[in-house]
N, C-alpha and C positions, 0 to 999 in steps of 0.2 A: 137931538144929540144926547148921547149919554154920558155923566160924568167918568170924566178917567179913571179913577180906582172903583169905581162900578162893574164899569169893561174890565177891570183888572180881575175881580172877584169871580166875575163870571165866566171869565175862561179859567179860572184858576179852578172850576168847579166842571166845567162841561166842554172845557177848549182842548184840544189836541193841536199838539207841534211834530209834525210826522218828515220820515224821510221815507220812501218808498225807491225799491231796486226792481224795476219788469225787466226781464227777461223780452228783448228784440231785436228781431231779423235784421234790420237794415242796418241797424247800429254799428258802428266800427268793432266795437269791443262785444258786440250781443246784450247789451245791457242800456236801462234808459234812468238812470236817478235823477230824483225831483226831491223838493221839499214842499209841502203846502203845509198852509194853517186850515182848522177848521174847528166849527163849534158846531153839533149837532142835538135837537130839542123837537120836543113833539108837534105837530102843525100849530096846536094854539099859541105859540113862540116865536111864527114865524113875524108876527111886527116887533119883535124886541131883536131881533136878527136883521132884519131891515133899518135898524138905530144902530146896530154894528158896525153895516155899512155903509152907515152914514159917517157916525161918530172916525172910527178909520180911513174915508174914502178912497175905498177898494175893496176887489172880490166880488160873489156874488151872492145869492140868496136864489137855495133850489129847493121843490117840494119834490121827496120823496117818498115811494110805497114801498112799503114791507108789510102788505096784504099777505104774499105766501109764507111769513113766519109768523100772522097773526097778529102783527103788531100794529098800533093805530100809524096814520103816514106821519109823516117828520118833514121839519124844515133843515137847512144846512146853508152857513155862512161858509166860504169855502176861498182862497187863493189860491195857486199852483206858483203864477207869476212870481221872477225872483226879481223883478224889479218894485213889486207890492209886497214882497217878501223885507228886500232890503231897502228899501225906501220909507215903509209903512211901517211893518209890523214888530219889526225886530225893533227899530228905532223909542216905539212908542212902550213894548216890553222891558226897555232899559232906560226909559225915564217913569214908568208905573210896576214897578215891579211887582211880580208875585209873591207870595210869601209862604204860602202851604205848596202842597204838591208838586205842581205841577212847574215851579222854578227851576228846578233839576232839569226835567225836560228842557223847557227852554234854552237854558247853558247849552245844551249838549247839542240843541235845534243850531245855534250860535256858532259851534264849533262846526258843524259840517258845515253851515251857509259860507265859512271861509275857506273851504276845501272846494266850494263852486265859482266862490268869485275869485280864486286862483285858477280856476280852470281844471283842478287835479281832478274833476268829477270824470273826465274824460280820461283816464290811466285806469289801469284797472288797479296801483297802488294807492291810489283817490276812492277808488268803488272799494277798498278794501277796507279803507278806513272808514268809509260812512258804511259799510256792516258792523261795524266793531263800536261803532257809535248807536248805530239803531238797536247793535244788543241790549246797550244801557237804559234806555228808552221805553217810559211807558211800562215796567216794573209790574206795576200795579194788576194789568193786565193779565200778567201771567197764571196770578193768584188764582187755581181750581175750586173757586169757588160763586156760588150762584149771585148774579148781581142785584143789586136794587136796580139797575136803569132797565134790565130786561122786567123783572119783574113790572114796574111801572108802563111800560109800554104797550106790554100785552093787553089785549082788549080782554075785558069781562068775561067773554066765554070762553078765552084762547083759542077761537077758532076763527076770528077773524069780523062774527056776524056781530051785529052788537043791537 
């Protein structure tokens, strides 16, 4: 298990609090909104992501390839669940709080999670508010500028061989 402001630090540095809006058919409104958490780190990371979810108990732990952008593969701590959402995650984020970044986020994570557990997620005046929320979101991103995490990822020859 990992100490709580440990976990705290670490997602504060590599965690995402996302809301995501797909576009689908079946759906009453044509639209599917979800929240998940997730922390994503290079495969030699993947046992400190496996103390994640531990330490939390929830989610899961997947190895991913991004051979075709060169990059070495990645592990990923990952929820969608909004019962691990609000049972787990959000609970344990307002009794270890962030402190740099990535708290903004969070609040804003907070804010929509109560637009789902009212059910407005299903109005499309609910799907309009968690756009207007995920504008706020993740800022940082937007910045056109070259990363350190890409940079780091890339294998040695950038082509993938190593």
């Amino acid at each position: 298990m990992l100490k709580p402001w440990y976990l705290t630090g670490l997602v504060d540095g590599e965690g995402s609090f996302c809301i995501t809006i797909s576009k689908h058919k079946t759906k009453k409104l044509g639209f599917d909104p979800r929240l998940s958490f997730e922390i994503e780190m290079i495969i030699e990371d993947k046992p400190l992501l496996e103390k994640v979810k531990e330490t939390l108990k929830c989610g899961n732990v997947y190895t991913l390839s991004y051979e075709r952008y060169g990059w070495r593969p990645h592990a990923k701590f990952s929820t969608k669940s909004q019962k691990e959402i609000f049972g787990k995650i959000i609970p344990f984020f307002k009794k270890y709080p962030m402190y740099g970044k990535k708290q903004k986020d969070f609040e804003f994570f907070c804010e929509a999670a109560e637009i789902f557990k009212s059910k407005n997620h299903l109005t499309i005046d609910g799907i309009n508010k968690l756009r207007e929320i995920q504008s706020k979101m993740n800022l940082r991103k937007k910045v056109k500028l070259a990363s350190a995490r890409v940079r780091e990822n890339r294998v040695p020859s950038g082509n993938g061989d190593q």
